[in-house]
N, C-alpha and C positions, 0 to 999 in steps of 0.2 A: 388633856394637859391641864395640869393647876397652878394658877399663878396670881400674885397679890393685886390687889388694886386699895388702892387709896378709899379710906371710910368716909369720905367726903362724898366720892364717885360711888357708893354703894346703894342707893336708892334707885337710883337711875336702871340698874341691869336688874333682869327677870330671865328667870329659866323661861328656857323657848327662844331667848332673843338669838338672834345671827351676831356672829363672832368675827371678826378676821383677826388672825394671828399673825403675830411676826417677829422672829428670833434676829438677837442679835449676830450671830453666826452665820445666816443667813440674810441679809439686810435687806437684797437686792428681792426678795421673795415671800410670799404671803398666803396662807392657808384659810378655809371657811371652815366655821365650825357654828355650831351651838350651844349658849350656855346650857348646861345640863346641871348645876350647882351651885348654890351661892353656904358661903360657911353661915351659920346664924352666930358665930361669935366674933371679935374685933379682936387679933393680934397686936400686942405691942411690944413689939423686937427694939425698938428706940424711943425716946422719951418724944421725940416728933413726928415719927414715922406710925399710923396707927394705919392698920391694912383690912382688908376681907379676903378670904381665900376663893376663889373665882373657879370653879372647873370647865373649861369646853372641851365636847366632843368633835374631833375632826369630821368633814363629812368624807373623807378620804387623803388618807397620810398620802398619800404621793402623787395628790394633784396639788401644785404650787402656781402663784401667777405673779407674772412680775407687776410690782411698784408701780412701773411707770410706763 
């Protein structure tokens, strides 16, 4: 899965790291993955929003654990 993170938070993650994912359509539920990508350029869709594009690999789509 690919999804933006904040250019602020972009130092911090390294391919290799552990992931847990969690969709909004799913709230109650949460996935492990690991980064497998980091974009080496900075997005800017809005004049304050400046992003990195983030990729994790699931270690298996349909194992889910709940939140709480």
């Amino acid at each position: 899965m690919s999804a933006p993170i904040d250019e602020v938070d972009a130092p911090q993650v390294k391919v290799g790291m552990s992931a847990c994912v969690s969709l909004d359509a799913f709230a109650e539920k949460r996935c492990s993955g690991t980064v497998s990508r980091i974009a080496p350029y900075v997005l800017e869709k809005e004049k304050q929003a400046r992003t990195v594009e983030v990729e994790v690999k699931l270690r298996n789509k349909h194992e889910t654990t709940s939140r709480y």
